[in-house]
C-alpha positions in Angstrom: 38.2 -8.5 3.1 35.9 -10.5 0.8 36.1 -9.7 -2.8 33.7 -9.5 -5.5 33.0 -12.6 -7.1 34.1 -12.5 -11.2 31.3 -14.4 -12.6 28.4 -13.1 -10.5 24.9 -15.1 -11.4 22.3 -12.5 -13.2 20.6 -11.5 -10.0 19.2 -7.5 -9.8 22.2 -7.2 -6.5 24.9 -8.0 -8.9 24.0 -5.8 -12.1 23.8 -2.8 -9.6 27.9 -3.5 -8.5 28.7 -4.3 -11.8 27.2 -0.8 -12.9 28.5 1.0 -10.2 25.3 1.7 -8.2 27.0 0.2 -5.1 30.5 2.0 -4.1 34.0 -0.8 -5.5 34.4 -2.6 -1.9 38.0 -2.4 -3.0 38.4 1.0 -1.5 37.3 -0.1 1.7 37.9 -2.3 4.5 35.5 -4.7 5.6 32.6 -5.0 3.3 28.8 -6.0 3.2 27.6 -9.1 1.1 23.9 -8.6 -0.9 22.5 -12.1 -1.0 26.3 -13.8 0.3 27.6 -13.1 -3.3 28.4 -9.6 -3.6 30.7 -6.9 -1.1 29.7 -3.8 -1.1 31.7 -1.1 1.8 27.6 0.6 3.1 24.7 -1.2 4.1 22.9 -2.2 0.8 20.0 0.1 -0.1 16.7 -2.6 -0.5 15.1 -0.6 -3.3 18.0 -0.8 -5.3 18.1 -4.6 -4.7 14.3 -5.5 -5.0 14.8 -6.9 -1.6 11.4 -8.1 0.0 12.8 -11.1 2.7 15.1 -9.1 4.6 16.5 -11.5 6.5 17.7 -14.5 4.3 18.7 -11.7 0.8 20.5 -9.1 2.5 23.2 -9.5 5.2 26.3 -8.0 6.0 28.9 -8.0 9.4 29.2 -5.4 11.5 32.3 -4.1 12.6 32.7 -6.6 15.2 32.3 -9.4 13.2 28.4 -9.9 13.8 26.3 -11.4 11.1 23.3 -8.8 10.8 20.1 -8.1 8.5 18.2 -5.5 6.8 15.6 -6.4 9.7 17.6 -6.4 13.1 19.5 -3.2 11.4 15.8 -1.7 11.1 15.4 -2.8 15.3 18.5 -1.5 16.3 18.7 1.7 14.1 15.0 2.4 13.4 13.0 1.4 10.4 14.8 1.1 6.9 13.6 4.1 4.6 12.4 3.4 1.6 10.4 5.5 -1.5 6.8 5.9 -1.6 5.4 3.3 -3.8 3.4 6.2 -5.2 2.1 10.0 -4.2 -0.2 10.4 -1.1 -3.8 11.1 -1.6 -2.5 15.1 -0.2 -0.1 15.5 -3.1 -2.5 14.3 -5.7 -5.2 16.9 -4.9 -2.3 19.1 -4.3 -0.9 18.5 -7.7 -4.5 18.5 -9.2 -5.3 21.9 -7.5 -2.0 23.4 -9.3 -3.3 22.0 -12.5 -6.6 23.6 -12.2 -5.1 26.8 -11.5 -3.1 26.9 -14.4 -5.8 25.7 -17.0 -7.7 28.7 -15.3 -5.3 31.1 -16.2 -5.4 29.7 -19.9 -1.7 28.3 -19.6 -0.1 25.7 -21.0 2.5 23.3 -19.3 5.6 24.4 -21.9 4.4 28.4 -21.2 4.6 28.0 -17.5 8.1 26.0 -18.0 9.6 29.0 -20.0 8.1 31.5 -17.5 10.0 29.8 -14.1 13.1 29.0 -16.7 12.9 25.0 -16.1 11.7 22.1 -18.8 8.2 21.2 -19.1 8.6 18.1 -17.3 8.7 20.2 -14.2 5.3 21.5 -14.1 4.0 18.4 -15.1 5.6 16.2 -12.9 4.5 18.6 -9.9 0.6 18.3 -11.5 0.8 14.8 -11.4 2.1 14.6 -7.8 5.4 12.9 -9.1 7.8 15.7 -7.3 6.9 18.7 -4.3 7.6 21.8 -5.4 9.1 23.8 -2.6 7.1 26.7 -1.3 9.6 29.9 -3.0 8.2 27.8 -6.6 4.6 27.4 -5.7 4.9 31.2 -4.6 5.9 32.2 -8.6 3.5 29.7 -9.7 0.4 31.5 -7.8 1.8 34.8 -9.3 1.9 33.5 -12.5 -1.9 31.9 -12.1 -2.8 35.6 -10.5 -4.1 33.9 -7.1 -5.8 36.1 -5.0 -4.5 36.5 -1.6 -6.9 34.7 0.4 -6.4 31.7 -1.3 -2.5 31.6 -1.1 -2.2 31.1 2.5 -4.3 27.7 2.1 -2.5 26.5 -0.8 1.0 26.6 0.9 -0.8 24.7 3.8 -2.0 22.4 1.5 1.4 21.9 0.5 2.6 21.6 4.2 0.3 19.0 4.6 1.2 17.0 1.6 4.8 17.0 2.5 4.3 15.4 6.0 4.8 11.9 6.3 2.1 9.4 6.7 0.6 7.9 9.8 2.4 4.5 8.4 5.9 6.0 8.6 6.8 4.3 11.4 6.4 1.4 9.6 7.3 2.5 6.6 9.8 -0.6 5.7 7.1 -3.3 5.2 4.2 -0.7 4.4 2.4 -1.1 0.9 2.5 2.6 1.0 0.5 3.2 -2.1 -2.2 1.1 -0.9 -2.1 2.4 2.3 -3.0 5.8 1.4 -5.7 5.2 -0.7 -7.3 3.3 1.6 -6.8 5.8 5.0 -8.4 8.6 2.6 -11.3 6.7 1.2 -14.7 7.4 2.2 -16.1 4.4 0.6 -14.0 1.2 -0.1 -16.0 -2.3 -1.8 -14.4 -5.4 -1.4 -14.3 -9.1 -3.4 -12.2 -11.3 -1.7 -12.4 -15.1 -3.5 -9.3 -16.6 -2.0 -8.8 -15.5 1.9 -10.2 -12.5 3.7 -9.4 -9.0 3.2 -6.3 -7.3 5.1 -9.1 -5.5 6.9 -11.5 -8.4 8.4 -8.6 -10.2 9.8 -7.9 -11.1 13.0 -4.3 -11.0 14.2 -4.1 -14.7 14.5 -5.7 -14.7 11.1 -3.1 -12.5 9.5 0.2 -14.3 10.9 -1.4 -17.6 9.8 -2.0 -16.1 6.5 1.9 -14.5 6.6 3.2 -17.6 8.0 2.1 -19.8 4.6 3.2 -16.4 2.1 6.5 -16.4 3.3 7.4 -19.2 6.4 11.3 -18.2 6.3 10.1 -14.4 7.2 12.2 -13.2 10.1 9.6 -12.8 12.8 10.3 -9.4 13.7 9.7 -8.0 10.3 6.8 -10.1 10.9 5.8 -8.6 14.1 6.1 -5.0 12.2 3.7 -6.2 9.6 1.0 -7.2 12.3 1.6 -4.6 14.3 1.1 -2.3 10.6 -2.3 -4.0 10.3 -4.2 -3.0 13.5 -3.0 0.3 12.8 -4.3 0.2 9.4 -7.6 -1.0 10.6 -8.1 1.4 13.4 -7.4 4.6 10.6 -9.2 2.6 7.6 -12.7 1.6 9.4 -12.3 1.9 12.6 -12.4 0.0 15.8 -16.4 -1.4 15.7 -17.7 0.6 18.6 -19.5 3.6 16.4 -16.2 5.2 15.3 -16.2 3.8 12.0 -14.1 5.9 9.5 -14.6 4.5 6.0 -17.3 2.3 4.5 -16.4 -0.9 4.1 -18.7 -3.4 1.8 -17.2 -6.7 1.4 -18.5 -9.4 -0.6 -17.2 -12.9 0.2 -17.1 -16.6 -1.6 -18.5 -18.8 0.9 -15.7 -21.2 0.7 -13.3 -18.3 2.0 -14.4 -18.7 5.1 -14.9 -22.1 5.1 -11.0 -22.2 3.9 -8.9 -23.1 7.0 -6.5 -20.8 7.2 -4.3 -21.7 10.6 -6.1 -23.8 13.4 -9.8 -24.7 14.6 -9.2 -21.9 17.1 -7.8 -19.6 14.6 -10.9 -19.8 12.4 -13.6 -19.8 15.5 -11.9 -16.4 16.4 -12.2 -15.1 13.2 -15.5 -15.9 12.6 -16.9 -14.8 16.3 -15.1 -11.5 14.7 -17.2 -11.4 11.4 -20.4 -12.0 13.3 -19.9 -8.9 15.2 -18.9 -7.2 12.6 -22.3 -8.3 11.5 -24.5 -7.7 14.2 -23.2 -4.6 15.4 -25.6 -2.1 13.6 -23.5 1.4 14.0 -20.8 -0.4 12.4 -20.2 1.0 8.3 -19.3 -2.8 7.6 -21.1 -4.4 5.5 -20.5 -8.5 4.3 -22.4 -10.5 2.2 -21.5 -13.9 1.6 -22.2 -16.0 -1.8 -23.6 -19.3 -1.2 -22.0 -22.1 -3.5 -24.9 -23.1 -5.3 -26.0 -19.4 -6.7 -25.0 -19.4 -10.3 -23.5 -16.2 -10.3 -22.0 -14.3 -13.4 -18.6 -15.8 -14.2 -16.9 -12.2 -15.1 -17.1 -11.9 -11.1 -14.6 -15.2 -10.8 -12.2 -14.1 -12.8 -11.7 -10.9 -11.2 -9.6 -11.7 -8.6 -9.5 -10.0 -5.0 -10.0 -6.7 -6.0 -10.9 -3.1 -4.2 -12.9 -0.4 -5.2 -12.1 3.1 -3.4 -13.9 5.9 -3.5 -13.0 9.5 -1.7 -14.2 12.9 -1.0 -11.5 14.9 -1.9 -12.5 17.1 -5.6 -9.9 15.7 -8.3 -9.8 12.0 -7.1 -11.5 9.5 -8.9 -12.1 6.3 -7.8 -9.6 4.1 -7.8 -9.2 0.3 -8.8 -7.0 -2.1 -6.6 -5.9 -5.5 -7.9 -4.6 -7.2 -4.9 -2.0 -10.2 -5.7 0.3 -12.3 -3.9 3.4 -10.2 -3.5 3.6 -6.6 -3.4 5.3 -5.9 -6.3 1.7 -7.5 -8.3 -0.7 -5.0 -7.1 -1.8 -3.4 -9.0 -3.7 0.4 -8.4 -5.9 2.2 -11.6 -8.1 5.2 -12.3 -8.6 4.1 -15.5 -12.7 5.4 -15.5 -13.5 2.3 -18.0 -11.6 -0.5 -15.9 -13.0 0.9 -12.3 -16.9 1.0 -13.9 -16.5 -2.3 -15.7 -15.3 -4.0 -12.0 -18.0 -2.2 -10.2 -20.5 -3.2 -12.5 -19.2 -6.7 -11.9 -19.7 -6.4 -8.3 -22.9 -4.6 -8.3 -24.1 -7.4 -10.3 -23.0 -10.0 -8.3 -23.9 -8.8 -4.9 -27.5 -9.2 -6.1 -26.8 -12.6 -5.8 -25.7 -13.0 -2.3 -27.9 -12.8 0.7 -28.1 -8.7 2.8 -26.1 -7.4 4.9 -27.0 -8.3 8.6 -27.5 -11.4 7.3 -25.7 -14.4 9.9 -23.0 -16.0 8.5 -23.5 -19.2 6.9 -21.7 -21.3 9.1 -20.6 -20.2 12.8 -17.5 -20.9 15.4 -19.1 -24.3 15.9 -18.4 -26.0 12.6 -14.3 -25.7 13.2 -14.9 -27.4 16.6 
């Protein structure tokens, strides 16, 4: 059996043996190595590892003496589960709904926490869709807030509803889950992409380029799971172009992001044939504009970043602010009122600056040969 090594380097994997979060190997049989330095007797748990390439940080062997990953574990046994990265867009208006209920009945958090016997954390975290309630507590909490009975029966199915799984959840181990949400439940979402085209404009060949240069030691099934992740998102975000467009999408676009080769001449022909029918197609709720180089544009634009702004329909949920970086772990998501008006004031501003929509792209299939 391998053993634990003494001096273990600092890595996130090694703290968690130290401090007991994985079970002492030493009880066991046969172990499973996080990152080829540390044993561990079960599979080890990605979220407590900060594990994002599956395949080259987490291994272990199988009873037979195969060498396996987080990512043919996830083939053979189904997708790895993992936390939300934050509540869904159903348990925030859930949670706000609760809230407004109690400020109705003129209660406070630390009133309703001696009435159901628990701390006041509890209320509050249910308000602020950190936990679910489960349905016998939302029952006291409606008799506490005196709802009438008409209303009760749709507040326990909006609880239902916030307690199922989202359409993503067979994807759930590569899924940006926060981001996700918000975006399926938007009504309206804007767009500044400086760097590379938006998750949603991209074309598949687009995207695995685009993955290939992030991460080129990515296993490619994981890989496949994030493409396949992508049409989905596209067909519940905006649609699929033929007048069954969902949200609103308004990108505005640097003219040297499309100009940026991002794969092959073919790769970029494709893409752009896509954007131009994205373009032409007047049923469709997209909407690009494209800043020329020359246009001397505000400079608080530049240093924004590739940002989203979302907007929804649901009462209780502001708009939100999406800061979109290189990894994961950097995006960053905001209803912060002042930060989402000063952005959208930045890309109101700047969109004056940039040809209509309908407007043909500025350079066409042609130009990558």
């Amino acid at each position: 059996m391998a053993s634990v090594l003494r001096d273990p380097p600092p890595c996130h994997a090694s703290r968690c043996v130290r401090r007991g979060r994985f079970p002492n190997p030493a009880r066991r049989s046969g172990g499973y190595r996080v990152g080829k330095l540390q044993t561990s007797p079960y599979p080890p748990d990605p979220t407590l590892c900060n594990v994002t390439e599956f395949d080259r940080r987490v291994s272990w062997s199988a009873p037979n003496g195969e060498e396996k990953t987080l990512a043919t574990r996830g083939r053979e046994e189904g997708p790895v589960s993992q936390p939300r990265s934050g509540p869904t867009v159903a348990l925030r208006c859930f949670g706000a709904d609760l809230r407004r209920r109690r400020e109705a009945a003129g209660m406070t958090l630390q009133s309703v926490a001696e009435k159901i016997k628990k701390d006041r954390v509890t209320p509050a975290r249910w308000e602020n869709a950190e936990t679910v309630p489960n349905p016998r507590m939302v029952g006291v909490l409606l008799d506490l807030y005196e709802t009438p009975a008409d209303e009760r029966a749709e507040v326990l199915r909006a609880l239902a509803e916030a307690k199922k799984p989202g359409w993503w959840h067979p994807w759930r181990e590569v899924a940006e889950v926060g981001v996700i949400d918000l975006e399926s439940a938007a009504t309206s979402i804007r767009s500044y992409a400086p760097g590379v085209l938006p998750d949603l404009l991209q074309t598949t060949e687009y995207a695995e380029a685009l993955m290939s240069l992030r991460n080129p030691y990515e296993d490619p099934a994981v890989r496949r799971l994030r493409l396949e992740l992508l049409e989905a998102r596209k067909e519940h975000t905006i649609g699929d172009g033929n007048g069954r467009d969902r949200a609103g999408l308004w990108v505005l676009l640097e003219e040297a992001t499309l100009r940026r080769r991002v794969g092959g001449a073919g790769v970029m022909a494709r893409q752009l044939d896509y954007l131009e029918s994205r373009i032409a197609d007047v049923r469709s709720s997209v909407a690009i504009q494209v800043i020329p180089p020359r246009v001397p544009h505000p400079l608080a634009i530049s240093l924004c970043g590739h940002l989203e702004i979302l907007r929804f329909k649901e009462f209780g949920m502001g708009e939100r602010l999406i800061q979109i970086g290189l990894h994961p772990s950097m995006t960053l998501i905001t209803d912060d009122s002042d930060a989402v008006e000063n952005y959208r004031m930045a890309v109101d501003v700047t969109s004056g600056f940039a040809p209509p929509r309908f407007t043909p792209l500025p350079l066409t299939s042609k130009d990558f040969g």
